[in-house]
C-alpha positions as CSV (number, residue, x, y, z in Angstrom):
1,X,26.5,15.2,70.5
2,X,25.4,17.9,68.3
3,X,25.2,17.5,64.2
4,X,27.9,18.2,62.5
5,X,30.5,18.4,65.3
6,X,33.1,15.5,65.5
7,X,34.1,14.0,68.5
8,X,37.4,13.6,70.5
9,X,39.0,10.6,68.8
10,X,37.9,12.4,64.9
11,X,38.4,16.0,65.6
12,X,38.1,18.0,63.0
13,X,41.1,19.8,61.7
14,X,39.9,23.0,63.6
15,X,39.3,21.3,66.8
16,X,42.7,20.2,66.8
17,X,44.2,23.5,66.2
18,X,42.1,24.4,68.6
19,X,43.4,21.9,71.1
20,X,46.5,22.2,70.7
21,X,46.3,25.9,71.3
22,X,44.6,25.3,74.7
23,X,47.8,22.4,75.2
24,X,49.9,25.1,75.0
25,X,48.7,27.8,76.8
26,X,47.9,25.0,79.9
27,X,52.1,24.0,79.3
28,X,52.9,27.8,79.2
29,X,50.7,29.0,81.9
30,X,50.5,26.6,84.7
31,X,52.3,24.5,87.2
32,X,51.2,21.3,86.4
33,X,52.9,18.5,87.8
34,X,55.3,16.2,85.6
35,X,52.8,13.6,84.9
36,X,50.0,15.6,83.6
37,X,52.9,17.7,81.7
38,X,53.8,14.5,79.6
39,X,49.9,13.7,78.9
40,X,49.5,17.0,77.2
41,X,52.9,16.8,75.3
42,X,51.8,13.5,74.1
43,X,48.6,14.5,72.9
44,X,50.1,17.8,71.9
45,X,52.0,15.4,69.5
46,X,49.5,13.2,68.0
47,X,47.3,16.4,67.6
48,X,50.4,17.9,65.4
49,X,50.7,14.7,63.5
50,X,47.3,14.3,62.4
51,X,47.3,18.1,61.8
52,X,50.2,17.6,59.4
53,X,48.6,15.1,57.6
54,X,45.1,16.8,57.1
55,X,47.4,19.8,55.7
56,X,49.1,17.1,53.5
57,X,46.1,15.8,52.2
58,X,44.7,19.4,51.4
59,X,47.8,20.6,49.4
60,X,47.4,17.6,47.4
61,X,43.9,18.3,46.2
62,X,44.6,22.0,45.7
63,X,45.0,22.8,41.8
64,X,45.6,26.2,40.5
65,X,44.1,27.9,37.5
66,X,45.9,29.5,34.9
67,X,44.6,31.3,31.9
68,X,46.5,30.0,28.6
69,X,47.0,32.5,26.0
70,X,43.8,31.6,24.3
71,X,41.9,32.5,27.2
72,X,40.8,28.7,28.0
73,X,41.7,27.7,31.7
74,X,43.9,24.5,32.7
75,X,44.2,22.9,36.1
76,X,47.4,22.2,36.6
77,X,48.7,20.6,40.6
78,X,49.6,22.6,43.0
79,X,53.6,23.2,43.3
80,X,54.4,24.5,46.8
81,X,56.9,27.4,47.1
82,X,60.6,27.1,47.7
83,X,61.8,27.5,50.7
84,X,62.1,30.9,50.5
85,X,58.5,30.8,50.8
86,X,58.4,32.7,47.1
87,X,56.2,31.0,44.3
88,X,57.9,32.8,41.2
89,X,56.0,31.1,39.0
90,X,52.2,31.9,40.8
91,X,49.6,33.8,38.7
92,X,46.9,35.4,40.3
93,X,43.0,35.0,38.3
């Protein structure tokens, strides 16, 4: 196995983007009999769910600067954006 890369049962997040991608298209493309059909989708699954959770994880850490008037910086969490998908109250540096 090379350095760095992960293997099938710890992907990293890419490799499961990755995978999934390749699920899809083999789904979308292909006749593939029933059976191997509900492999994919279950793996197709788990890949989503552990996707969702590495994305979780992330927004968590993710703190945004803002400048105060004095021209300090404080980190304040990460707020996502309503569902409109506007932040009104995000300030770029």
């Amino acid at each position: 196995m090379k350095a760095g890369k992960k293997d099938a049962a710890n992907p990293s997040f890419e490799q499961a983007i990755q995978r999934l991608e390749k699920i899809v298209a083999d789904m979308e493309g292909a006749e593939l009999p029933l059976e191997d059909v509900l492999k994919r989708y279950e793996e197709g699954t788990r890949l989503v769910r552990f996707c969702t959770a590495k994305l979780d994880e992330a927004e968590k850490k993710i703190e945004i600067l803002q400048k105060k008037a004095d021209g300090s910086v404080k980190l304040e969490p990460f707020e996502p954006a309503d569902k409109t998908g506007e932040d009104k109250d995000a300030k770029l540096l």
